[in-house]
PDB file of N, H, CA, C and O in Angstrom:
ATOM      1  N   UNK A   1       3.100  -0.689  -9.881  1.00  0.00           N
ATOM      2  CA  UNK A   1       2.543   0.368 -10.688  1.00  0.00           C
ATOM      3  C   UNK A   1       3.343   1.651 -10.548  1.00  0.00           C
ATOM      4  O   UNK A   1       3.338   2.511 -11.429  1.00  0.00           O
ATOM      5  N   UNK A   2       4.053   1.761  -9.378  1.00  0.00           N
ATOM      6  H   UNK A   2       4.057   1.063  -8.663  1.00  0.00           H
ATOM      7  CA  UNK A   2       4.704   2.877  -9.123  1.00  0.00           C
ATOM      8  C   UNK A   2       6.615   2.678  -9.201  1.00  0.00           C
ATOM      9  O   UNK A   2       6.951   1.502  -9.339  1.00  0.00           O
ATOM     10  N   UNK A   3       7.565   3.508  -9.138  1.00  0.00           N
ATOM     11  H   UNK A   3       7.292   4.463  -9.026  1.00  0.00           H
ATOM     12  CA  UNK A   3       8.827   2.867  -9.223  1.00  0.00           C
ATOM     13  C   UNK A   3       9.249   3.344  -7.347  1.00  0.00           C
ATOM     14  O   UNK A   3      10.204   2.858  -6.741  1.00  0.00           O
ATOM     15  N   UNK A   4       8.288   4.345  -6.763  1.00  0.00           N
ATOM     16  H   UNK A   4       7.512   4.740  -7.255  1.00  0.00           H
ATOM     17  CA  UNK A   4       8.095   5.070  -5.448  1.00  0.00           C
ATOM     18  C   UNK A   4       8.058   4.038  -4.106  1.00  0.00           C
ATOM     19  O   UNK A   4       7.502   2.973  -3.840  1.00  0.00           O
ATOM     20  N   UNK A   5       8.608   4.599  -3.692  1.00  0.00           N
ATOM     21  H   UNK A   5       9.060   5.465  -3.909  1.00  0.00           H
ATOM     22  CA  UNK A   5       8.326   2.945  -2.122  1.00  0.00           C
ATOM     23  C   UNK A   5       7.257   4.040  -1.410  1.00  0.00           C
ATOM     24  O   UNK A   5       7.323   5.168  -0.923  1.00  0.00           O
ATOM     25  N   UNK A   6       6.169   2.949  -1.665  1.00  0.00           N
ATOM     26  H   UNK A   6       6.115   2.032  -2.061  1.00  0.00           H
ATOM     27  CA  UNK A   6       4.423   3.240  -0.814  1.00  0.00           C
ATOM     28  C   UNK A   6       4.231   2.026  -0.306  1.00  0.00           C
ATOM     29  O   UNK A   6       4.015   0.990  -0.935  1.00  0.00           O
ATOM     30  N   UNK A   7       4.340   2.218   1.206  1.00  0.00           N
ATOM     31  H   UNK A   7       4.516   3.059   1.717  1.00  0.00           H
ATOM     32  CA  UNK A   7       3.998   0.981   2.559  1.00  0.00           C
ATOM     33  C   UNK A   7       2.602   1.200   2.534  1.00  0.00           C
ATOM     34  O   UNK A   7       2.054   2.253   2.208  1.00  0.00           O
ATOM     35  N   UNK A   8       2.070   0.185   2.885  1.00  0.00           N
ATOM     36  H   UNK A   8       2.515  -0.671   3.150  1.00  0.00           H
ATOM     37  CA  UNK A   8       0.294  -0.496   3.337  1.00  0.00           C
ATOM     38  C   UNK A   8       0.616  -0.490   4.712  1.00  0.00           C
ATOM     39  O   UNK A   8       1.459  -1.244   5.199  1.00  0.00           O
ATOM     40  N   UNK A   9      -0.301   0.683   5.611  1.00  0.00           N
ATOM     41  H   UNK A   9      -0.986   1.296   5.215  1.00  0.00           H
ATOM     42  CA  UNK A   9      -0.021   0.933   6.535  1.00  0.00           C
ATOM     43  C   UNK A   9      -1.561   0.283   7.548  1.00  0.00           C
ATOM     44  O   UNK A   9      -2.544   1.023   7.516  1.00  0.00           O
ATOM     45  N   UNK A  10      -1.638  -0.571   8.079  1.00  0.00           N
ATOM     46  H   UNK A  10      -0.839  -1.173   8.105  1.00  0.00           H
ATOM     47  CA  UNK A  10      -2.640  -0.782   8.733  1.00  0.00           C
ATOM     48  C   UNK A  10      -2.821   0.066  10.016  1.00  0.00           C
ATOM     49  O   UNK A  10      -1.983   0.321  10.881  1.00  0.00           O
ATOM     50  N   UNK A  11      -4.379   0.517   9.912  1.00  0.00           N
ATOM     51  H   UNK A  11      -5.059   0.310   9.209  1.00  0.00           H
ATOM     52  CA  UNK A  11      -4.631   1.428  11.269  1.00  0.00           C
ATOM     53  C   UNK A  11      -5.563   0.311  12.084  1.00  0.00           C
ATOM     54  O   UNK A  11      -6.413  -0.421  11.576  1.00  0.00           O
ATOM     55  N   UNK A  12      -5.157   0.381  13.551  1.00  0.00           N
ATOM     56  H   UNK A  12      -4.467   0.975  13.964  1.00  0.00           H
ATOM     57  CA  UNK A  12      -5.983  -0.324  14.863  1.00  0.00           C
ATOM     58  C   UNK A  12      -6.179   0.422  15.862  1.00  0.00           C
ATOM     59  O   UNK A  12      -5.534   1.450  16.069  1.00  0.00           O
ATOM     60  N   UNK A  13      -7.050   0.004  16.561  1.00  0.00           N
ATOM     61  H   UNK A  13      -7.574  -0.831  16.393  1.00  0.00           H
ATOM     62  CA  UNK A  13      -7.339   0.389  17.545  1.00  0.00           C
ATOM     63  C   UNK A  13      -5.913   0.818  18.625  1.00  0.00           C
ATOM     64  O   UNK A  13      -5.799   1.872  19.251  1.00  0.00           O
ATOM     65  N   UNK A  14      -5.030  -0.216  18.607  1.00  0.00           N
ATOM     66  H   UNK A  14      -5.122  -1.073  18.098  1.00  0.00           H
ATOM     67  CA  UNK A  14      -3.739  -0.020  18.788  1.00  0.00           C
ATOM     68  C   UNK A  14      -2.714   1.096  18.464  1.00  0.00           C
ATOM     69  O   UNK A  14      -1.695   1.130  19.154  1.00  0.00           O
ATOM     70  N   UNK A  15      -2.907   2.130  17.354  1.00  0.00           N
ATOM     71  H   UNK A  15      -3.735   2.102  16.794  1.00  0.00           H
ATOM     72  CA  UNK A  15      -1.986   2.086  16.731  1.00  0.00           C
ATOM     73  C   UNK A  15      -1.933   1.314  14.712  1.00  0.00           C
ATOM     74  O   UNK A  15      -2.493   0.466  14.016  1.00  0.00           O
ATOM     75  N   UNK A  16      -0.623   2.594  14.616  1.00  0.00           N
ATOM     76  H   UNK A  16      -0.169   3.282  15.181  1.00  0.00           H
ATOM     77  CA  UNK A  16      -0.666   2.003  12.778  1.00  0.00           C
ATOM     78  C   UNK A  16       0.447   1.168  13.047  1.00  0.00           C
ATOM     79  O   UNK A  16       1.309   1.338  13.909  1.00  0.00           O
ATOM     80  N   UNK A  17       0.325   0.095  12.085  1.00  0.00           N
ATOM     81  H   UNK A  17      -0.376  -0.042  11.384  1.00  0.00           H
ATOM     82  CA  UNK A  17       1.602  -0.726  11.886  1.00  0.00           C
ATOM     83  C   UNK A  17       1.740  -1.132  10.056  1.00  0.00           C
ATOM     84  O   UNK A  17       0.746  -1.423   9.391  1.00  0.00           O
ATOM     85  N   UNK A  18       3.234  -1.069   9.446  1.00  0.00           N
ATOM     86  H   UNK A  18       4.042  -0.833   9.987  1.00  0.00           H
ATOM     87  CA  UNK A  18       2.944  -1.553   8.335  1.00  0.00           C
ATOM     88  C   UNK A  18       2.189  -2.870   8.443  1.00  0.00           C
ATOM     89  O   UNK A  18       2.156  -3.434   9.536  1.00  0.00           O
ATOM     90  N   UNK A  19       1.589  -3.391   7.399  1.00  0.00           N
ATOM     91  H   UNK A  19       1.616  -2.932   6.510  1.00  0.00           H
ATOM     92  CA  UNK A  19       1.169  -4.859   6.844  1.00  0.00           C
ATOM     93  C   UNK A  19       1.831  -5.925   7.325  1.00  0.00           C
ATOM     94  O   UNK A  19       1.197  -6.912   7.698  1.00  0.00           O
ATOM     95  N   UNK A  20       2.937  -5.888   7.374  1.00  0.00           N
ATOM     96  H   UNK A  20       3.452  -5.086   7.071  1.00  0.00           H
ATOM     97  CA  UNK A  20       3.657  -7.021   7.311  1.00  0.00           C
ATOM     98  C   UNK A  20       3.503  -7.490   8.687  1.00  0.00           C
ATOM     99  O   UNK A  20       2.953  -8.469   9.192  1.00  0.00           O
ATOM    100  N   UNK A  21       4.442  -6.057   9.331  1.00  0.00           N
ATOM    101  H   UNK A  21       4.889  -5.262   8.920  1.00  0.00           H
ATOM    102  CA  UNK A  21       3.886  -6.136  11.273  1.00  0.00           C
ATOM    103  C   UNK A  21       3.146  -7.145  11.554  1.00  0.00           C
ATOM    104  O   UNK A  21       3.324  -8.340  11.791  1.00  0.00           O
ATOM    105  N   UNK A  22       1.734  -5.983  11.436  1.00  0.00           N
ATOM    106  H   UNK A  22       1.589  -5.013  11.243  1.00  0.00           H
ATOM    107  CA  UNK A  22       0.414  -6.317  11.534  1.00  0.00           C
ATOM    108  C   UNK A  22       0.227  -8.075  11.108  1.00  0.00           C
ATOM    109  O   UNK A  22       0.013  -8.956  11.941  1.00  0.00           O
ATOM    110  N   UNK A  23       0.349  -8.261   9.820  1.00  0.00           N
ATOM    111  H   UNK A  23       0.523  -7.545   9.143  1.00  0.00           H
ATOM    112  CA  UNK A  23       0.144  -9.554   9.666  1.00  0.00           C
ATOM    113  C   UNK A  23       0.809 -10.921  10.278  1.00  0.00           C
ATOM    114  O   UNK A  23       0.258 -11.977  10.588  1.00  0.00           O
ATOM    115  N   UNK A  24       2.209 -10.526  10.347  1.00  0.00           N
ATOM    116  H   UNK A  24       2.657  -9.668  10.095  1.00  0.00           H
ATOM    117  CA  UNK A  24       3.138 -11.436  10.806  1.00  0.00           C
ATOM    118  C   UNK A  24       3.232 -11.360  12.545  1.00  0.00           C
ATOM    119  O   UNK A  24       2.762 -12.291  13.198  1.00  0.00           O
ATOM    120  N   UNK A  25       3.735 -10.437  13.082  1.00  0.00           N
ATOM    121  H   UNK A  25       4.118  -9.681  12.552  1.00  0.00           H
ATOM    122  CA  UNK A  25       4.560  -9.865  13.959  1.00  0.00           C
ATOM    123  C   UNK A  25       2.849  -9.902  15.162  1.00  0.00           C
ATOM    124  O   UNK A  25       2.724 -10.595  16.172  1.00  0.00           O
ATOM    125  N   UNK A  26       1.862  -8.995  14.615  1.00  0.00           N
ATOM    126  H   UNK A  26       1.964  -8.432  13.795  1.00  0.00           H
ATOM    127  CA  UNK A  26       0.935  -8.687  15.422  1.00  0.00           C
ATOM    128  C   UNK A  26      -0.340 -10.708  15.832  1.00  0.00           C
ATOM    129  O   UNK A  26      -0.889 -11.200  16.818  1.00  0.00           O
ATOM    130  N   UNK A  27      -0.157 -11.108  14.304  1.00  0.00           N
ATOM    131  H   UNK A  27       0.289 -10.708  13.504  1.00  0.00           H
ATOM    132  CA  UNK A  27      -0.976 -12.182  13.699  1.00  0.00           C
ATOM    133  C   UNK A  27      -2.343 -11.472  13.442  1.00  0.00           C
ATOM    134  O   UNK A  27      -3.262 -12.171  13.013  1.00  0.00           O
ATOM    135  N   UNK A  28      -2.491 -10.550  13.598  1.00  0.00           N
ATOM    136  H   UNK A  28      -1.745  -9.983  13.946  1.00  0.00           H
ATOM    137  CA  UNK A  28      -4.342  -9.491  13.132  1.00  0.00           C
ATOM    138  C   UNK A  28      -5.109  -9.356  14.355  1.00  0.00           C
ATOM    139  O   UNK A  28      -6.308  -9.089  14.437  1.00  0.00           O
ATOM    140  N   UNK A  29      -4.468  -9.524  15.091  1.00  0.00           N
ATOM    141  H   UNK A  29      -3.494  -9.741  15.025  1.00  0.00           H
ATOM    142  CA  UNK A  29      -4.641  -9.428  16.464  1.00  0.00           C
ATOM    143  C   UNK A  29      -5.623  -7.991  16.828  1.00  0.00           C
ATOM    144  O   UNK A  29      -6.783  -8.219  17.174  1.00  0.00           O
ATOM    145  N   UNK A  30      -5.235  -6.757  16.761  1.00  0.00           N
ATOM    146  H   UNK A  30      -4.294  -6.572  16.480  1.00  0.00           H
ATOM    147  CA  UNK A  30      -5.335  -5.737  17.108  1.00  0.00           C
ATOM    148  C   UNK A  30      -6.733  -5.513  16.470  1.00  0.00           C
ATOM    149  O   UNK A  30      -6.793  -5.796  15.273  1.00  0.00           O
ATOM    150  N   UNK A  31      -7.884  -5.048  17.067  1.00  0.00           N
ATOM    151  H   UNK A  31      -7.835  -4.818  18.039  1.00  0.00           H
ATOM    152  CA  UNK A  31      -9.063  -4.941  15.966  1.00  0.00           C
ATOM    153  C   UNK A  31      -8.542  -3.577  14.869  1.00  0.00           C
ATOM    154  O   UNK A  31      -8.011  -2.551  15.294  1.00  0.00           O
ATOM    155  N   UNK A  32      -8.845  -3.864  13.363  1.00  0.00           N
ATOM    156  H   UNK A  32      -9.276  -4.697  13.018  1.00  0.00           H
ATOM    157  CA  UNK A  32      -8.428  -3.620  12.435  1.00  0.00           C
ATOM    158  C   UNK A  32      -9.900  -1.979  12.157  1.00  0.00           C
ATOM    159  O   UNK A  32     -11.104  -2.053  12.404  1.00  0.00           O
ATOM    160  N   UNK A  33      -9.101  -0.710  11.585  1.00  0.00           N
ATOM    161  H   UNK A  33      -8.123  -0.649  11.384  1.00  0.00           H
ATOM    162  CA  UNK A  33     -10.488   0.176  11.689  1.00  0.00           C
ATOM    163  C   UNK A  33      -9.795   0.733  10.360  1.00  0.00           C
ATOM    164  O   UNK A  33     -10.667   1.374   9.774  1.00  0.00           O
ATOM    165  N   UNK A  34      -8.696   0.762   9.689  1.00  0.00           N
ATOM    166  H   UNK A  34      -7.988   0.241  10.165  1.00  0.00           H
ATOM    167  CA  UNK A  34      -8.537   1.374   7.828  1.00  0.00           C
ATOM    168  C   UNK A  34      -7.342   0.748   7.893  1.00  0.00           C
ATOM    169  O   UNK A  34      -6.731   0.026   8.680  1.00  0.00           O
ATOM    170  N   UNK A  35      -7.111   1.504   6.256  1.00  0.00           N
ATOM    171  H   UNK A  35      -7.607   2.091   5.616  1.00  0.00           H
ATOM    172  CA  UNK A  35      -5.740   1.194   6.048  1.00  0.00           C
ATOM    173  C   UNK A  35      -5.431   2.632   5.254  1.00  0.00           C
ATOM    174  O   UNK A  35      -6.307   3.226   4.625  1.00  0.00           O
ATOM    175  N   UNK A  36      -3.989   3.123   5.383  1.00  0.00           N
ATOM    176  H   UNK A  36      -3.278   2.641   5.894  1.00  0.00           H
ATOM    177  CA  UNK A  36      -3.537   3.615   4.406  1.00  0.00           C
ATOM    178  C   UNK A  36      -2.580   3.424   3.576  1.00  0.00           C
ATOM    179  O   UNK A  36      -2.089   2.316   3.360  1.00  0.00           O
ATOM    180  N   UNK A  37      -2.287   4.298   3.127  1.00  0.00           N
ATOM    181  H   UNK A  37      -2.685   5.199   3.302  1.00  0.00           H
ATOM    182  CA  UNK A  37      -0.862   4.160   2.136  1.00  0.00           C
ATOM    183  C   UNK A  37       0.473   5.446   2.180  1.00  0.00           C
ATOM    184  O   UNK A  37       0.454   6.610   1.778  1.00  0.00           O
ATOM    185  N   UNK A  38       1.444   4.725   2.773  1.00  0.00           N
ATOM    186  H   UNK A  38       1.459   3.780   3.099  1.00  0.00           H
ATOM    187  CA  UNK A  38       2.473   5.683   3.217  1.00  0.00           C
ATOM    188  C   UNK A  38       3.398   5.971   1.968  1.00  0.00           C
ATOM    189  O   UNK A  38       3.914   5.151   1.209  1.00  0.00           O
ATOM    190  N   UNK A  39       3.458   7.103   1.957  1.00  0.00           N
ATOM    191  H   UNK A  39       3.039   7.769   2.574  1.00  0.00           H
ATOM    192  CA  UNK A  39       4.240   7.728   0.720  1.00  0.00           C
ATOM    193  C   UNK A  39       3.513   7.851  -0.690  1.00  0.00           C
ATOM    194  O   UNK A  39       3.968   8.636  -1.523  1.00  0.00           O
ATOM    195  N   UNK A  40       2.417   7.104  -0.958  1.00  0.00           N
ATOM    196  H   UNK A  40       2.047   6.466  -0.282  1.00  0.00           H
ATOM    197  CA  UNK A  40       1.672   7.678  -2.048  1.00  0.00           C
ATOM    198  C   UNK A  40       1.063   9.074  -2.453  1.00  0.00           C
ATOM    199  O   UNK A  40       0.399   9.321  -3.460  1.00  0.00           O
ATOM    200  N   UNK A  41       1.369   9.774  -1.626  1.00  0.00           N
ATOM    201  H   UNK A  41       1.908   9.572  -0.808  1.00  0.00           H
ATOM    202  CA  UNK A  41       1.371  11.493  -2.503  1.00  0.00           C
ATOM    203  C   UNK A  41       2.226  12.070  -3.132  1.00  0.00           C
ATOM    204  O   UNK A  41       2.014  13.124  -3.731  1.00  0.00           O
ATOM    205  N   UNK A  42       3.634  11.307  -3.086  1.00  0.00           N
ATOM    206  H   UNK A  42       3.807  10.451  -2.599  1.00  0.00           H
ATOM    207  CA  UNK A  42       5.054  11.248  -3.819  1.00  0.00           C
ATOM    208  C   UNK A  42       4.798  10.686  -4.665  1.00  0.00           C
ATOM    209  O   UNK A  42       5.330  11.307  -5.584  1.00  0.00           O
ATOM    210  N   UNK A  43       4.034   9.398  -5.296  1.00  0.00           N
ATOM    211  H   UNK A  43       3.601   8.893  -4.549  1.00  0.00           H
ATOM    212  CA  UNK A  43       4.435   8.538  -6.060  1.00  0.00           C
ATOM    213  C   UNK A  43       3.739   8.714  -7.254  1.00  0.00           C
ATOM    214  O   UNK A  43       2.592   9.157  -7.322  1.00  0.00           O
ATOM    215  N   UNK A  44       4.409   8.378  -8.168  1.00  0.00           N
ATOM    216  H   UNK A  44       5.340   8.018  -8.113  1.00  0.00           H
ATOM    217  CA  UNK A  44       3.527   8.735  -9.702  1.00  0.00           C
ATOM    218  C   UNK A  44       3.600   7.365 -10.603  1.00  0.00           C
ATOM    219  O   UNK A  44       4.618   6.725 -10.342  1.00  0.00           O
ATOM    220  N   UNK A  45       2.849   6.823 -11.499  1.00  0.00           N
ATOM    221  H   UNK A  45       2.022   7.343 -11.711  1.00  0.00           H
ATOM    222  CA  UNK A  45       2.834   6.145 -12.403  1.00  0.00           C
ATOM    223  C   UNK A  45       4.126   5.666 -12.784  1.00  0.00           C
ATOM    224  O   UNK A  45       4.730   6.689 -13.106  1.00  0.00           O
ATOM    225  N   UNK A  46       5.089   4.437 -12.967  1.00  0.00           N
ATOM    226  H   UNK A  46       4.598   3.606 -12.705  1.00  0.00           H
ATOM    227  CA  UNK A  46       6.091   3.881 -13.723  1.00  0.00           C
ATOM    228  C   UNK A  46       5.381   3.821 -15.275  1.00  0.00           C
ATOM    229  O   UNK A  46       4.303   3.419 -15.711  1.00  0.00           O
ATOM    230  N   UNK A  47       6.429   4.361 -15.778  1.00  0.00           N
ATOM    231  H   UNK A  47       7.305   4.687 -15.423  1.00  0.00           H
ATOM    232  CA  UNK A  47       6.090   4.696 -17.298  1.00  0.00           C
ATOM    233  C   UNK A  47       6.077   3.853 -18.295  1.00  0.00           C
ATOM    234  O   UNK A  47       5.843   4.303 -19.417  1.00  0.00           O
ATOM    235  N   UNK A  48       6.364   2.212 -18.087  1.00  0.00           N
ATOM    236  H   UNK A  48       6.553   1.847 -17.175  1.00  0.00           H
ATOM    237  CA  UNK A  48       5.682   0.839 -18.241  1.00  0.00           C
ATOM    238  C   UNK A  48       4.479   0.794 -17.981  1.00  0.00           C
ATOM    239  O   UNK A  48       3.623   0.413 -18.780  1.00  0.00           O
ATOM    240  N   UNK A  49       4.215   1.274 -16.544  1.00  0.00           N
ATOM    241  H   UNK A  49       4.911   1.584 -15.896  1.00  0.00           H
ATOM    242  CA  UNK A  49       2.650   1.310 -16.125  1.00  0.00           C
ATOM    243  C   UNK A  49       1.454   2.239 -17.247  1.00  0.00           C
ATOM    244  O   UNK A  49       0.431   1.765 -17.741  1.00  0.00           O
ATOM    245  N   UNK A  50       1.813   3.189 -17.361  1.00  0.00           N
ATOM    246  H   UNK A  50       2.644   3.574 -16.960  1.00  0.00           H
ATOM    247  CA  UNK A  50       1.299   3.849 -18.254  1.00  0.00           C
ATOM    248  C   UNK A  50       1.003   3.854 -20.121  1.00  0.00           C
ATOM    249  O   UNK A  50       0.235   4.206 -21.016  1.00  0.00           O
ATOM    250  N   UNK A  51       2.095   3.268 -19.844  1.00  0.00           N
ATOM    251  H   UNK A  51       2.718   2.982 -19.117  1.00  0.00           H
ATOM    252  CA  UNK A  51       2.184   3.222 -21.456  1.00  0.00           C
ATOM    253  C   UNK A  51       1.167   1.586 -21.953  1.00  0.00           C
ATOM    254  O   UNK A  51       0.639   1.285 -23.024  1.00  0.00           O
ATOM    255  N   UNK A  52       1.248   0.802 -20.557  1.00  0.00           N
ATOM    256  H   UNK A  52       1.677   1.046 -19.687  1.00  0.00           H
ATOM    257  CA  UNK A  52       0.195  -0.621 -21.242  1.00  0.00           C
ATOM    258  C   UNK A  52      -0.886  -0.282 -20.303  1.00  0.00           C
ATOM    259  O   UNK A  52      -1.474  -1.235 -19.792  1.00  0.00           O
ATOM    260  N   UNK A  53      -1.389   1.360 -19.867  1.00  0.00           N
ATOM    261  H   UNK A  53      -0.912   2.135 -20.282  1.00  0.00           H
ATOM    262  CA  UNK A  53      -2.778   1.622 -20.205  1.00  0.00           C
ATOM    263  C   UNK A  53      -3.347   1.854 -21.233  1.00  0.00           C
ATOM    264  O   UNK A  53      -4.508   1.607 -21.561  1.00  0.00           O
ATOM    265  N   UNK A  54      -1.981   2.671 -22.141  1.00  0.00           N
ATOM    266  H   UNK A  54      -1.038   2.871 -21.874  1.00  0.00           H
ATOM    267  CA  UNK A  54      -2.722   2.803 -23.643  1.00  0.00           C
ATOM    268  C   UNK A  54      -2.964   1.996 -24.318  1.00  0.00           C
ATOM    269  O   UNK A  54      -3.581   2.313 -25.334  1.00  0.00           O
ATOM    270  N   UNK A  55      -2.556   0.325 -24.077  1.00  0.00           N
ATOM    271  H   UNK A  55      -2.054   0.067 -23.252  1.00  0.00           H
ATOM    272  CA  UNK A  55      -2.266  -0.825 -25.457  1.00  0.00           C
ATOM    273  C   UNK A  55      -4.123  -0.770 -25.390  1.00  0.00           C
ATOM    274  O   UNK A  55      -4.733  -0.300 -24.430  1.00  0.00           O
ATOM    275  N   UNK A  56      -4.689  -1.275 -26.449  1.00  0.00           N
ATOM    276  H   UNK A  56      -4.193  -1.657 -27.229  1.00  0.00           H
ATOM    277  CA  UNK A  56      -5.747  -1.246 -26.954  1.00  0.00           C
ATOM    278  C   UNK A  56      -6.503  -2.431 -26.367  1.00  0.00           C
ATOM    279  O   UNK A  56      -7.628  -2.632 -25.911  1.00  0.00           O
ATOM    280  N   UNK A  57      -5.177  -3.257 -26.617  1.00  0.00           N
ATOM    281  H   UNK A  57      -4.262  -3.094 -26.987  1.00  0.00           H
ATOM    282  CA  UNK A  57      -5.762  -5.013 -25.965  1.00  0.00           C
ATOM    283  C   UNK A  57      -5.742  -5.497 -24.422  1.00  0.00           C
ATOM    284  O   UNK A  57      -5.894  -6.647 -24.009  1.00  0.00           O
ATOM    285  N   UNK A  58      -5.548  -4.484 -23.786  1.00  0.00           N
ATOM    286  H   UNK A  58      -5.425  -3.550 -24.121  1.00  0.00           H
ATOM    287  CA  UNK A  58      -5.226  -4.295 -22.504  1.00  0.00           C
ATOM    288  C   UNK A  58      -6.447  -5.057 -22.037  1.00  0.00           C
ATOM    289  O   UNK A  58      -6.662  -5.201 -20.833  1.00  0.00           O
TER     290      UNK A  58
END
C-alpha cells in the first residue's frame, strides 16, 4: 500500500524484535504484549494504492 519501507515490529516482554526475528529466529517464544510499525509516520499512500480506492467496483 505504501512505496515506504515500514517493518512490523513485535514488542515482548523481552524486548522489540522485527517479525521475522520474532517469528523465525525467536520461534514466538518471548511472551508477545503489541506490535508496531517502524517507519510508518514517513510513509504515505502509493498512488496505485489510491487511485483503486476511487474505482467504483472496488
Amino acid at each position: 500500500m505504501t512505496d515506504h519501507r515500514v517493518g512490523t515490529v513485535v514488542d515482548t516482554k523481552d524486548g522489540d524484535f522485527f517479525f521475522q526475528d520474532y517469528f523465525v529466529r525467536l520461534r514466538c517464544e518471548p511472551e508477545f504484549t503489541g506490535v508496531h510499525y517502524k517507519g510508518m509516520e514517513d510513509a504515505v499512500p502509493a498512488p496505485q494504492f489510491e487511485e483503486a480506492l476511487r474505482e467504483p467496483d472496488l
